[in-house]
N, C-alpha and C positions, 0 to 999 in steps of 0.2 A: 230140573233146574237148568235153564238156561248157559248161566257159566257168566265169565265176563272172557273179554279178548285177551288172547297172548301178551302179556309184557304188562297188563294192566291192572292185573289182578292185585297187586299190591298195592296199589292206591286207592282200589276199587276198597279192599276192604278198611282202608283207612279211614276212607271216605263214610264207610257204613259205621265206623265204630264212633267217628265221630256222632252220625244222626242217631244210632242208639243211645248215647249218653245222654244226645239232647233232649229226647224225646221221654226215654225212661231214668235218667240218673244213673249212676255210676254203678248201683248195683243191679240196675239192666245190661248190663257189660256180659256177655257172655260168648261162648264161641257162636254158641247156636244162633242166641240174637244177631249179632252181629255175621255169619253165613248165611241166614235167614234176608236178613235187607240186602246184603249184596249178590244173593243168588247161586251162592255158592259150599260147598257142603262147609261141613265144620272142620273137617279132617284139613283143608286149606287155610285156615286161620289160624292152626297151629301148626300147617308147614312154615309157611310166612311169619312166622312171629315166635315160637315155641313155647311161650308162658305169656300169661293175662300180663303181668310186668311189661315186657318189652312192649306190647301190643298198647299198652296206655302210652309209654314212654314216646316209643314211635311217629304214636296217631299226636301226642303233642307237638313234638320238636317240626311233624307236620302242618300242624295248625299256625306255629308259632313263624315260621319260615315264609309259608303263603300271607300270614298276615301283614309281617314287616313288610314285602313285595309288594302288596294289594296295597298299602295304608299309605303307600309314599312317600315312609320316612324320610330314605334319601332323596336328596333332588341335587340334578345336574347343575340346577342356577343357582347361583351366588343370595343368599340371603335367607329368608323366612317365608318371603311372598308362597311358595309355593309347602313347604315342610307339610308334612300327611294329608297332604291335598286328599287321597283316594280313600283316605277313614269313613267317612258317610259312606259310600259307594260301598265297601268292603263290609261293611257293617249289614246294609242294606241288603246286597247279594248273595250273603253268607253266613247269614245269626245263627247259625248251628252249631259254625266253629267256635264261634264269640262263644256261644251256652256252655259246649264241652268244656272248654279251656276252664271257667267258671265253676261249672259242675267240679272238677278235679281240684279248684281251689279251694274251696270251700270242703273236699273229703279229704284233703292234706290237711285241716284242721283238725279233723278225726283218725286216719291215718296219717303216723307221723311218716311212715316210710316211704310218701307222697310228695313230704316237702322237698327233698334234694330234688328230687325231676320239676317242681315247679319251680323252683329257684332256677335251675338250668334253664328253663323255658323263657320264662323272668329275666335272664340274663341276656338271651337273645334280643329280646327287647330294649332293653338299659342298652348294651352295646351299640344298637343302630341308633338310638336316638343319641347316645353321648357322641358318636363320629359327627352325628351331622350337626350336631353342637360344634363340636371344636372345630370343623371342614369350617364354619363360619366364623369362629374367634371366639366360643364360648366351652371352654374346654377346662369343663368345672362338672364332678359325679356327682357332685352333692346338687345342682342346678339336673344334670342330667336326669336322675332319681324322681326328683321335685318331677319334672315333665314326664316321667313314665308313668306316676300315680296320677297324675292329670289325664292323660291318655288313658291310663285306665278306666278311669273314672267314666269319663266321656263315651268310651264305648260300652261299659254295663251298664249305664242307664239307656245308649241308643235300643241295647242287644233286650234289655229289659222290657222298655216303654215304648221302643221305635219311633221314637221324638229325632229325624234328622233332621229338622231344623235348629232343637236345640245345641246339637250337637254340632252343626256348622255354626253358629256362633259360639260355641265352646273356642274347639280349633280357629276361629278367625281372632278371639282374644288373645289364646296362647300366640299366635303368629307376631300380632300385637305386639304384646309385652314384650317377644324374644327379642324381637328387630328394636325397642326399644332399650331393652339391656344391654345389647350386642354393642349400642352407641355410646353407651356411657363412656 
């Protein structure tokens, strides 16, 4: 085995446990799997992580973190014009993470001891879109909410079907609407 580089091994394997969920579902998760894509023995995915737990929890709060960043929730300019500008692109770049994320929502239906980490995940989300709500005058959870199940939406069917057309007209309406309600 090859190895990965000093310092990167920890993303390295985040990065694989992602593509093994994507690729085999969540009870393709294993050390070996996941040592196996990244190149590295197994004994290293349970220094890095100690229990399959942390190593789901981890590889989300991962996905969840790079997604906000990628998607463009926030934006420096004043209004809607721009809000998840980078969602296609992110989608486009990266349906692996989109599937993971997916893949664990749907086994927090069947494992319940799933739900709390995907609601914390969940949360990361609602939070950036509620800032950049209120950053604009719209500083309403319940309006917040509303737009994170939209955005959900919009990227399981991108991450699904890879319709990013549909999905840049998705986001061009929600921009729509916002900068519409914002005037009220």
């Amino acid at each position: 085995m090859g190895g990965v580089a000093y310092g990167s091994g920890r993303q390295a394997l985040l990065d694989a446990a992602v593509r093994v969920v994507s690729a085999q579902g969540l009870r393709g998760l294993t050390y070996r799997a996941v040592a196996a894509e990244a190149g590295v023995s197994h004994g290293s995915v349970r220094y890095h992580f100690g229990d399959w737990a942390t190593l789901v929890e981890e590889a989300l709060a991962y996905c969840a973190e790079r997604s906000v960043e990628g998607a463009e929730l926030p934006s420096d300019e004043p209004g809607f014009e721009q809000f998840a500008s980078g969602l296609v692109s992110l989608v486009s770049a990266d349906p692996d993470a989109q599937a993971f994320q997916y893949e664990l929502t749907l086994e927090a239906r069947r494992r319940p001891e799933l739900r709390p980490v995907m609601e914390r995940v969940n949360d990361i989300y609602r939070d950036a879109i509620h800032r950049e709500l209120a950053r604009n005058g719209l500083d309403d959870r319940a309006l917040a909410e509303l737009v994170f199940v939209t955005i959900d939406g919009l990227v399981f069917h991108q991450t699904a079907f890879g319709d990013d057309a549909r999905t840049e007209r998705g986001v061009a309406t929600l921009r729509s609407l916002l900068a519409s309600y914002a005037k009220r």
